[in-house]
C-alpha positions as CSV (number, residue, x, y, z in Angstrom):
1,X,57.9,27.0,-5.2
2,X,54.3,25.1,-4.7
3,X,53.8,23.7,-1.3
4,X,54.0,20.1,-3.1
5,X,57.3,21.0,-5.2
6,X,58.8,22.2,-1.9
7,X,58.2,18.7,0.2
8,X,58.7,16.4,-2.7
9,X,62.4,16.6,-2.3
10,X,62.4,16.1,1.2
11,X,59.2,14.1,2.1
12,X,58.2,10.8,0.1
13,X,54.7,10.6,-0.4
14,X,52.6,9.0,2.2
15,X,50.4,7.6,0.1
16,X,53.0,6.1,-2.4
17,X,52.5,2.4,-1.3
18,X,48.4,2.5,-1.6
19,X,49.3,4.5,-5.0
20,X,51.0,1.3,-5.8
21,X,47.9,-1.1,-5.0
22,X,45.9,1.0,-8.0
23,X,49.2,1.1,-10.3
24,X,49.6,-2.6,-10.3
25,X,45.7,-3.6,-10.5
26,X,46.0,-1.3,-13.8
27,X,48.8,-3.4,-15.3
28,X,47.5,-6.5,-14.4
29,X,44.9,-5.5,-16.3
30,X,46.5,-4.7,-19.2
31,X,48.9,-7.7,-18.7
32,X,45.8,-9.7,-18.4
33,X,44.3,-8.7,-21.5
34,X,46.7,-9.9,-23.8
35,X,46.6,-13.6,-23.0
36,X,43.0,-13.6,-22.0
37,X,41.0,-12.9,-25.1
38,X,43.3,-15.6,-26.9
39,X,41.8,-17.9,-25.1
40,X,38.0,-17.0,-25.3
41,X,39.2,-16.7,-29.5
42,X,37.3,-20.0,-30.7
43,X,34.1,-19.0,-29.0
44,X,34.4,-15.8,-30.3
45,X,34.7,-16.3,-33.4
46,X,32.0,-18.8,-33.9
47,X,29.4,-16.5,-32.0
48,X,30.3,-13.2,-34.3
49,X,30.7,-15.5,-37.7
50,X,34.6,-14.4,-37.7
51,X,36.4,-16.0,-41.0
52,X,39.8,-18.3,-40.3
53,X,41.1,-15.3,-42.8
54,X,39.8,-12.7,-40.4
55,X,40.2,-14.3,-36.9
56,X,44.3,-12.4,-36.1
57,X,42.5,-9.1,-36.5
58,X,41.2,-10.0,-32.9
59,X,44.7,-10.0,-32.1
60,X,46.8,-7.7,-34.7
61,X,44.2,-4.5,-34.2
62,X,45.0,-4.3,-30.5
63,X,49.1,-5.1,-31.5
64,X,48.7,-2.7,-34.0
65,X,47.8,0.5,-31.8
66,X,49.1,-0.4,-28.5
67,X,52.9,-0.9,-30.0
68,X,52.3,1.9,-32.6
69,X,51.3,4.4,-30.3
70,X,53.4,3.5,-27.5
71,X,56.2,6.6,-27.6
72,X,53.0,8.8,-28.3
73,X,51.3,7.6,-24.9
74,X,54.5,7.9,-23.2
75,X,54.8,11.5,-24.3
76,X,51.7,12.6,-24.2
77,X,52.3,11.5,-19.7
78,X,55.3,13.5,-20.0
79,X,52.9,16.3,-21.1
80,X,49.8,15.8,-19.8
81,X,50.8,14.3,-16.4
82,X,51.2,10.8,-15.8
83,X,48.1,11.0,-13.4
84,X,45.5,12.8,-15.7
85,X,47.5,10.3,-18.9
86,X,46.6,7.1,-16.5
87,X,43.0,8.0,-15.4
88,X,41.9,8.6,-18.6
89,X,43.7,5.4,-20.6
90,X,42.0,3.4,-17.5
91,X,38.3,5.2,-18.6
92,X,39.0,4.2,-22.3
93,X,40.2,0.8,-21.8
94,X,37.1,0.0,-19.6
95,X,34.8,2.1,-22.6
96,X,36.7,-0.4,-25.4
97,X,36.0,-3.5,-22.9
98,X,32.6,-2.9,-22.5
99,X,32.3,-2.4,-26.4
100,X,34.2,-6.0,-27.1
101,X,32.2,-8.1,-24.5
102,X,28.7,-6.6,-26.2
103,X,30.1,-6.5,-30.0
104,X,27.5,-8.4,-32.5
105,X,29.4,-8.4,-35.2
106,X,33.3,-8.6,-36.4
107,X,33.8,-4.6,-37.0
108,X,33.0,-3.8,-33.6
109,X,34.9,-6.3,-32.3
110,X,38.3,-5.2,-34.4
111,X,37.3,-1.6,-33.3
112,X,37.2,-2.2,-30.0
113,X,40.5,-4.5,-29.8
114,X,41.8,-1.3,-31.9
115,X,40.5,1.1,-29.0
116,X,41.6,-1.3,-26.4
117,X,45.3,-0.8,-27.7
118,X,45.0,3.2,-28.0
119,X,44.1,3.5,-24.1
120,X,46.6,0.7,-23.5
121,X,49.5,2.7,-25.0
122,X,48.3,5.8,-23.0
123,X,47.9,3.4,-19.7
124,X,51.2,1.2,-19.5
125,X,53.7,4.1,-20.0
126,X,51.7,6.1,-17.5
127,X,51.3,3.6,-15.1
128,X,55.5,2.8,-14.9
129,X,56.5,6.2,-15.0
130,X,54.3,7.0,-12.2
131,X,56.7,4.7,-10.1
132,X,59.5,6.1,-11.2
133,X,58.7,9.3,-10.4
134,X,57.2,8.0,-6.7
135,X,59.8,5.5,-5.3
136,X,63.0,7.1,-5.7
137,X,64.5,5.7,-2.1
138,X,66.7,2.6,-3.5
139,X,65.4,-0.1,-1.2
140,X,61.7,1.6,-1.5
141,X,62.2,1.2,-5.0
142,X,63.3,-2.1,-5.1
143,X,60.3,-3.5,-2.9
144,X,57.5,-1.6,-5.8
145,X,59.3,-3.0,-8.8
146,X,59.7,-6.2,-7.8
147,X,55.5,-6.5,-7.1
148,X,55.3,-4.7,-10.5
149,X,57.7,-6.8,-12.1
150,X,56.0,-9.8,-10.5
151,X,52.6,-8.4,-12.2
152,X,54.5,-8.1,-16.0
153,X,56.3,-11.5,-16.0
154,X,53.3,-13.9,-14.1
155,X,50.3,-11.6,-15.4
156,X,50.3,-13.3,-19.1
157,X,50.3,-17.0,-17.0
158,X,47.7,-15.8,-14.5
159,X,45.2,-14.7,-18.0
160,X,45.3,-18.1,-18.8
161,X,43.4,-18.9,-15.8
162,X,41.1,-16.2,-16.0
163,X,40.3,-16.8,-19.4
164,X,39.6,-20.7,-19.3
165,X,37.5,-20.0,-16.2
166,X,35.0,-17.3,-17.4
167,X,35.0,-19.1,-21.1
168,X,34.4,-22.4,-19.6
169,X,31.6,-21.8,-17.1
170,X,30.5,-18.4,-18.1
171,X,30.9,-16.5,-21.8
172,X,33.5,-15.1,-23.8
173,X,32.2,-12.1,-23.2
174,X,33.0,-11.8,-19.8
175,X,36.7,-11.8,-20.8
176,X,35.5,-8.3,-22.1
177,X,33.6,-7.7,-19.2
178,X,36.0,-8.3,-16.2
179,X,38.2,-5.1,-17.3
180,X,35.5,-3.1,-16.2
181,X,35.7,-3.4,-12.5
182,X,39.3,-3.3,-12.7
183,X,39.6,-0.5,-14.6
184,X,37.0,1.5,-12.5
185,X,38.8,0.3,-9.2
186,X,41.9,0.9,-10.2
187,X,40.7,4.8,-11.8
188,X,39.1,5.5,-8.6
189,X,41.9,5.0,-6.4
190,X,44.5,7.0,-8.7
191,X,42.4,9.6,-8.4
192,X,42.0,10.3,-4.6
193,X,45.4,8.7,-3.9
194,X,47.7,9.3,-6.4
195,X,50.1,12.7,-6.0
196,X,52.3,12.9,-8.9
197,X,55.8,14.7,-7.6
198,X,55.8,18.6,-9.1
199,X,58.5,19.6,-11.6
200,X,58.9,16.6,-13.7
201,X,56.3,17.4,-16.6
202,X,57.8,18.3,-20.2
203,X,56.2,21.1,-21.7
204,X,58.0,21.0,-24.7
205,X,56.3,21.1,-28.2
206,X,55.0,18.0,-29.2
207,X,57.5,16.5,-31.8
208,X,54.8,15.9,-35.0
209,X,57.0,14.4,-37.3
210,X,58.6,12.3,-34.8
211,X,55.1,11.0,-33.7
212,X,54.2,10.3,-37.5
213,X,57.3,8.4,-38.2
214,X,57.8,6.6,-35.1
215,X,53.8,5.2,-35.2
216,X,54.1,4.2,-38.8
217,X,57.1,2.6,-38.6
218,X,56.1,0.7,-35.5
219,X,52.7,-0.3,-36.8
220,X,54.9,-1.5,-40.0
221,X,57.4,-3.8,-37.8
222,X,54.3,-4.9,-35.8
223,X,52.4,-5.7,-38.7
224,X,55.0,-7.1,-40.5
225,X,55.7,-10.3,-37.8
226,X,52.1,-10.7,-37.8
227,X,51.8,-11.0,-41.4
228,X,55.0,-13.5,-41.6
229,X,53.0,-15.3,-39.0
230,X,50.4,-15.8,-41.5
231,X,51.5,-15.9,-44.9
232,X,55.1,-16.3,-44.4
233,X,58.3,-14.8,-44.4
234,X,58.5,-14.4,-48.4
235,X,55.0,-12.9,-48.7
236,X,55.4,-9.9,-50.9
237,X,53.6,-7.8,-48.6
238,X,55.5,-8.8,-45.5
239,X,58.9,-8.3,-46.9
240,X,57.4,-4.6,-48.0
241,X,56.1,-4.1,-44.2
242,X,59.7,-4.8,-43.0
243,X,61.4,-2.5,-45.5
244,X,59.3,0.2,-44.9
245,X,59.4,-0.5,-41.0
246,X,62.7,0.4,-41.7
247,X,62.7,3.1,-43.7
248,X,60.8,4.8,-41.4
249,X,62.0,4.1,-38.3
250,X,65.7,5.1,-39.6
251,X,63.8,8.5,-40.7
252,X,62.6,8.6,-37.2
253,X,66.0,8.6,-35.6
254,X,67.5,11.7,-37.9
255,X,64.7,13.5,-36.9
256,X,64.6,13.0,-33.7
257,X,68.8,13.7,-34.0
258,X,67.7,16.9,-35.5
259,X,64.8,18.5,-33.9
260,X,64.7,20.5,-30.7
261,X,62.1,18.8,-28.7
262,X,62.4,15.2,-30.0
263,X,59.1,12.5,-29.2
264,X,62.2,10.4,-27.6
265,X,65.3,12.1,-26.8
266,X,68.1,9.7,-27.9
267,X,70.2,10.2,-24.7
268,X,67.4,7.6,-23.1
269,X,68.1,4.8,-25.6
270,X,71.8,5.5,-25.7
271,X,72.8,5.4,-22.3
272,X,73.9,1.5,-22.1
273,X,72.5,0.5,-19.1
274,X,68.9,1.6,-20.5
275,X,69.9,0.0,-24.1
276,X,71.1,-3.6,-22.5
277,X,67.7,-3.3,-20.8
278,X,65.7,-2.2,-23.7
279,X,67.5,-5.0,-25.8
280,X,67.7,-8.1,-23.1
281,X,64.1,-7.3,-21.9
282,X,63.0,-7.4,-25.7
283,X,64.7,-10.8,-26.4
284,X,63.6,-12.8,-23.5
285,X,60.1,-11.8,-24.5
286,X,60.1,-13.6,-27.7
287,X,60.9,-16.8,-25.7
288,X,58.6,-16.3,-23.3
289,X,55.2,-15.6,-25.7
290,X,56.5,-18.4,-27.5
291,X,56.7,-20.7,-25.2
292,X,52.7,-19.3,-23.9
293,X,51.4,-20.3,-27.2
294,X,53.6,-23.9,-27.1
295,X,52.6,-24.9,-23.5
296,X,48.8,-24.2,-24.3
297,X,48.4,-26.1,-27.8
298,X,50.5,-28.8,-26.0
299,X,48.7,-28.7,-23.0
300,X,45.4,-29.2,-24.6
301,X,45.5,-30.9,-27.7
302,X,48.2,-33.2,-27.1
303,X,47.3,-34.1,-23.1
304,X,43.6,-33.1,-23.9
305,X,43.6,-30.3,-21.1
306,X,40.7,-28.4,-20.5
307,X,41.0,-24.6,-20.7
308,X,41.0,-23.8,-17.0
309,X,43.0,-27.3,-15.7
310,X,45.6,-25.7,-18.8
311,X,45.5,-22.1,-17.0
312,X,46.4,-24.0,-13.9
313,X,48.8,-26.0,-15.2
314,X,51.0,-22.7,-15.8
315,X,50.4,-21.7,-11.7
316,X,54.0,-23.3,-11.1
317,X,55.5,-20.8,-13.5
318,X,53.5,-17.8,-12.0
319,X,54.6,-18.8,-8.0
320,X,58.3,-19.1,-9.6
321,X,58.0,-15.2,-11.4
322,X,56.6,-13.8,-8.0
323,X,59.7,-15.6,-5.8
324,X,62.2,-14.2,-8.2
325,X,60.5,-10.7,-8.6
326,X,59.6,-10.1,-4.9
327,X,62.2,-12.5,-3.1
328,X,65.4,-12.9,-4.9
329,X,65.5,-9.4,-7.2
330,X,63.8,-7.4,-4.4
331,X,66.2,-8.4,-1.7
332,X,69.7,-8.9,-3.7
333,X,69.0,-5.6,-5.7
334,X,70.5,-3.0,-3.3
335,X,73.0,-5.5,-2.6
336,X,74.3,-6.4,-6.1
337,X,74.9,-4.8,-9.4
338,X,71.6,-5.5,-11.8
339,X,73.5,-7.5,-14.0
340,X,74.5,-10.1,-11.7
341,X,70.5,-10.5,-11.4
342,X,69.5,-10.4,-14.9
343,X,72.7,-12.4,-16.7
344,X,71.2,-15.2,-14.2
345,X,68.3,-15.1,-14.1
346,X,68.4,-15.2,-18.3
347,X,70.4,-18.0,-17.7
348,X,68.1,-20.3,-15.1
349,X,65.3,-19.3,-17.6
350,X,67.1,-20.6,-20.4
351,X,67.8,-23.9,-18.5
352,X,64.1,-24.2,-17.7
353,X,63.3,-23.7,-21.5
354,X,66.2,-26.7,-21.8
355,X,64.3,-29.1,-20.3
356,X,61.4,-28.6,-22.4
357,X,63.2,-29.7,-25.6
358,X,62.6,-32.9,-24.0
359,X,58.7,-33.1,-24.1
360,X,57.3,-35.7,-25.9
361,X,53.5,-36.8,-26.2
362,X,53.6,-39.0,-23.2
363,X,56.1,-36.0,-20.6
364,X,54.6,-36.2,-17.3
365,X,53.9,-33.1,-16.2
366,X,55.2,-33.7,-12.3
367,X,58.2,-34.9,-13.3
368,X,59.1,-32.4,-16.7
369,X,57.0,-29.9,-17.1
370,X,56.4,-28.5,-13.1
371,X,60.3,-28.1,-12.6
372,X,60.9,-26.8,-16.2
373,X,58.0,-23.8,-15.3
374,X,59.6,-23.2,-11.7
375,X,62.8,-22.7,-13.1
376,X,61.8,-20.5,-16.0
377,X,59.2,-18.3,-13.7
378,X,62.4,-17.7,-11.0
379,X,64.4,-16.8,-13.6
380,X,62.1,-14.5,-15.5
381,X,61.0,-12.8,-11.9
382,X,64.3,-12.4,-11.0
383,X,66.1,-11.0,-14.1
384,X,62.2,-8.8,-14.7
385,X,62.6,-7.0,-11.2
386,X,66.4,-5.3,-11.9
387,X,65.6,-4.4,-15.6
388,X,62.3,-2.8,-14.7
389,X,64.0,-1.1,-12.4
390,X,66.8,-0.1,-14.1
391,X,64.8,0.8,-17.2
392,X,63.4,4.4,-15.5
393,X,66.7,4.9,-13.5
394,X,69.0,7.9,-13.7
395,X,66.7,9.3,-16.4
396,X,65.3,13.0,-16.2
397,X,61.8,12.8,-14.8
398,X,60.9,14.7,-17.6
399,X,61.6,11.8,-19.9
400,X,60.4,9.4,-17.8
401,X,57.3,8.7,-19.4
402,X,59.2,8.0,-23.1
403,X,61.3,6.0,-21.1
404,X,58.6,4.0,-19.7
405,X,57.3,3.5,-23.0
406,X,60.5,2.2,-24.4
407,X,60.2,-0.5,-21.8
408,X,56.9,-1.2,-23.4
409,X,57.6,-1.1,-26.8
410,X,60.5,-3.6,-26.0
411,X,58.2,-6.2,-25.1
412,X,55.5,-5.5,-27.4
413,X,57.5,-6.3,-30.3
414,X,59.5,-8.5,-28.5
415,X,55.7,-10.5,-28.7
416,X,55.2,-9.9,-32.1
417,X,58.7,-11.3,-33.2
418,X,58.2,-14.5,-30.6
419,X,54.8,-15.6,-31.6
420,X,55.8,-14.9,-35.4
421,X,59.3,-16.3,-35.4
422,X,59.2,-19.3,-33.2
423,X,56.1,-20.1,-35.0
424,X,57.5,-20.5,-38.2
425,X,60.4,-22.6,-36.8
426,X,57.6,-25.1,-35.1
427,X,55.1,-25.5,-38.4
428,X,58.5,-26.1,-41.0
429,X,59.7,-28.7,-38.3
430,X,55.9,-30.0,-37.8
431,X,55.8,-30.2,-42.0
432,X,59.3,-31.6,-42.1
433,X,59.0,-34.7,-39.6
434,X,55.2,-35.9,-41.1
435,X,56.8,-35.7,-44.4
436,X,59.3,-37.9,-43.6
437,X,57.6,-40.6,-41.2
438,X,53.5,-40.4,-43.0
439,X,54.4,-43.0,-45.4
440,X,55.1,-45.3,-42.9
441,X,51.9,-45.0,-40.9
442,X,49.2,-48.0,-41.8
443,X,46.3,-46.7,-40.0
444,X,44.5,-43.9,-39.2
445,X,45.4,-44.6,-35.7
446,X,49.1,-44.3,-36.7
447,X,48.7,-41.3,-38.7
448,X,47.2,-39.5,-35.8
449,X,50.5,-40.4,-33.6
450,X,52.3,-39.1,-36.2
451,X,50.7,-36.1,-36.4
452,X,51.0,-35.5,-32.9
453,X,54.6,-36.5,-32.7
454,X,55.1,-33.9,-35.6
455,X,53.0,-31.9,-33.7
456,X,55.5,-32.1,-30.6
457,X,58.5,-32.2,-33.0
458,X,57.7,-28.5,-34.3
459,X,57.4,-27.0,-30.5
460,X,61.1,-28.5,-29.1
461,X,62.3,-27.4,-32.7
462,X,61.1,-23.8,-31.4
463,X,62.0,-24.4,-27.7
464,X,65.6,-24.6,-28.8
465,X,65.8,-21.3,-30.9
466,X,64.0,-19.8,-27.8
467,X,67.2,-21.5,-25.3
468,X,69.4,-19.6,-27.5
469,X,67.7,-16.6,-27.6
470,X,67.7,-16.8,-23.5
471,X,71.4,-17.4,-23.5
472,X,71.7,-14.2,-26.0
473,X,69.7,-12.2,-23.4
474,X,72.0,-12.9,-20.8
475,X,75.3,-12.1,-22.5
476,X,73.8,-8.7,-23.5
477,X,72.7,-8.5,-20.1
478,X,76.1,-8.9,-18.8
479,X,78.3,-7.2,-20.9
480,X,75.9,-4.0,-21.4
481,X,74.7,-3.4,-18.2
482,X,77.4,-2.3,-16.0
483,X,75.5,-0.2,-13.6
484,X,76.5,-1.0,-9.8
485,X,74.2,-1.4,-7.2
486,X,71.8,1.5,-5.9
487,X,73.0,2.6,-2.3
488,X,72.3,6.4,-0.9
489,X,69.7,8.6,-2.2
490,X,70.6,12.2,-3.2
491,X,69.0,15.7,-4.5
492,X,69.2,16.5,-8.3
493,X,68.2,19.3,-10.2
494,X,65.4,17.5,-12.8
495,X,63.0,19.8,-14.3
496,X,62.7,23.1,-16.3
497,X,63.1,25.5,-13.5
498,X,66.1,26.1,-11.0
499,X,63.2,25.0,-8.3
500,X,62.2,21.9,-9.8
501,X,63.8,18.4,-7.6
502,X,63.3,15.2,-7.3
503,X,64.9,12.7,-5.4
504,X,66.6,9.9,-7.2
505,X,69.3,6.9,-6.6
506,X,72.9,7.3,-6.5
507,X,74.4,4.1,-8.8
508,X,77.6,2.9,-7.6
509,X,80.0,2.3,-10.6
């Protein structure tokens, strides 16, 4: 047995909680990224001649890769080594960055959003297996995935910010640009500090088919909510995306049922506390990137917002996600089984998304809006914090990194479903209600009102759907999960060899 194998039973890793620091700039990053660019879109576009008809790809090519090649990423940690898997996704995310902020023209900007998503898929599962595998002391582990649930739930709000700021008084480009140092930062202290735990790689084969099957018929899924987005749910192509999606992702599972070293061994999605997750996490997604895209088109074209006063606007929400994550979940989670967090917390998010089906065009924000974010940020942080957690827990540490990515691919479709979904509810509600009031509006004046009212109409339509999605969340939450609460920590046999340990939570049942 190595020196390092032999003390990483024993002795936690001194420098687990600076290892942290570089984890969570990473994710923030890539957290970051996928709200930020939305914003810097319109400038974008106009700079590089983009077409309407051409604009999503700005979007869709990074969706594309990063949820298509999610399982791969994670696997290719598992392989690899998280540490070498997350240095190198950080070098190629900052590469891709620095090739979007100087693209001239529209091909190198979809190739780099395509790039971005490649080292992204690599990154993310890296970067939460890498916890896993460190913090394995239950009230240790707690205290890290409550920051780095924090990170995931507020890091969307916090690239709104960011992204009005540097398009407002700087250049779209810097929304490129400002990976760089993070990435670089973030690479530099993995390196020197990071000390990934011996014996948890998987040296296995790498499962071909189940890598061909499993991108494809993510990419398809992906692809196919994007497309519905666009040109609607009956679109001949979208209804083939979603039957080959499915086609191939039921091919995927036989395989992977079959083979002996499967791309995702189906004992991590079976397991139900790791399913509820999987499934909860993925639902309140959709409600929450809906309700992103709502809040901003509300925010500035009804209220006439500017970009960065609308990125501030969503600071309540952020302050409520960090109180959850690092307050309530950090401090109740070795105290109380996860799903008496996460049935909860679904449920105080779902009551904050309740009082937004009450905006109209003249809400005040003080008295609407700020308590509807608070609520809906404490109970995303909260309910985040457990299912993170929970997520990676109990697993082999040689699936950790497929089991990371799972968590991933949860919320990357989860995205692709809200923003298509909740969408369509909005515009047929939007189409609906100027249908039946335009013919009463005189003026132009009164046409505009209508408009807008329409406007608002379509977004509480969608805010309702997105309460009942919540409330969905919770109940799976509560009924699936049924893991107790984490208390001693004990010695397991994890890896390949007989001299392979790590240390991991006992769960109270």
């Amino acid at each position: 047995m190595s020196e390092t194998a032999a003390k990483a039973p024993g002795v936690a890793d001194p420098g687990r909680w600076k290892a942290l620091v570089f984890i969570a700039l990473a994710q923030l990053m890539v957290v970051l990224d996928a709200t930020i660019v939305n914003i810097a879109l319109p400038s974008a576009q106009q700079d590089l001649g983009i077409s309407d008809g051409n604009r999503q790809w700005v979007v869709t090519a990074y969706a594309l890769a990063f949820g298509g090649l999610l399982l791969f990423g994670g696997r290719i940690a598992d392989l690899w080594g998280r540490k070498r898997t997350f240095v190198l996704g950080l070098a190629g995310f900052a590469a891709a960055s620095a090739l979007g902020g100087a693209a001239t023209n529209q091909a190198m900007m979809f190739g780099s959003r395509a790039l971005q998503g490649v080292f992204g898929a690599l990154l993310a599962p890296a970067a939460l297996s890498l916890l896993a595998v460190m913090f394995t002391d239950a009230r240790e582990r707690a205290k890290a995935f409550g920051i780095y649930g924090a990170i995931a739930g507020g890091g969307g709000a916090v690239g709104l910010i960011l992204g009005g700021f540097l398009t407002e008084y700087l250049d779209w480009r810097w929304t490129f640009f400002v990976n760089i140092p993070f990435a670089v930062i973030a690479a530099a202290g993995a390196y020197f500090v990071i000390r990934e735990p011996a014996g948890g790689r998987n040296r296995s084969p790498l499962d071909i088919p189940g890598v061909i099957l499993s991108t494809l018929g993510l990419v398809a899924l992906v692809y196919g909510f994007t497309r519905a987005e666009s040109d609607g749910w009956s679109d001949t192509t979208t209804v083939g995306m979603f039957v080959a999606s499915a086609v191939l992702l039921l091919a995927f599972v036989v395989v992977e049922a079959k083979v002996r070293t499967p791309l995702l061994p189906l004992r991590v999605v079976t397991e139900r506390n790791r399913g509820g997750v999987y499934l909860s996490l993925g639902l309140a997604i959709i409600a929450m990137f809906g309700l992103f895209l709502f809040l901003t088109y509300y925010l500035q074209i009804v209220k006439g917002y500017s970009p960065v006063k609308t990125g501030f606007a969503f600071l309540p929400m952020i302050a409520g996600m960090i109180t959850g994550s690092t307050q309530i979940g950090t401090r109740l989670m070795t105290r109380v089984a996860p799903r008496l967090l996460m049935g909860p917390g679904f449920l105080v998010a779902a009551l904050g998304m309740l009082l937004l089906t009450r905006l109209e065009i003249d809400s005040s924000y003080p008295a609407l809006l700020l308590p509807a974010m608070l609520l809906l940020g404490l109970g995303m942080g909260t309910a985040f914090m457990p299912a993170m957690s929970l997520s990676t827990q109990g697993v082999q540490a040689r699936d950790a990194g497929v089991a990371s990515a799972m968590v991933n691919t949860s919320q990357q479709v989860g995205g692709a479903i809200g923003t298509a979904l909740l969408n369509t509810v909005a515009a047929s509600a939007t189409a609906s209600y100027i249908e039946d009031h335009i013919a009463s509006a005189a003026s132009r004046s009164q046409r505009q009102l209508v408009e807008l009212e329409a406007m608002v109409e379509g977004y509480t339509s969608a805010i309702w759907f997105a309460v009942g999605i919540l409330v969905v969340a919770a109940a799976i939450a509560l009924t699936l999960v049924n893991a107790g609460r984490p208390n001693m920590t004990a010695v397991t046999r994890s890896g390949e060899g007989a001299d392979e340990e790590v240390r991991v939570p006992v769960v109270a049942h």
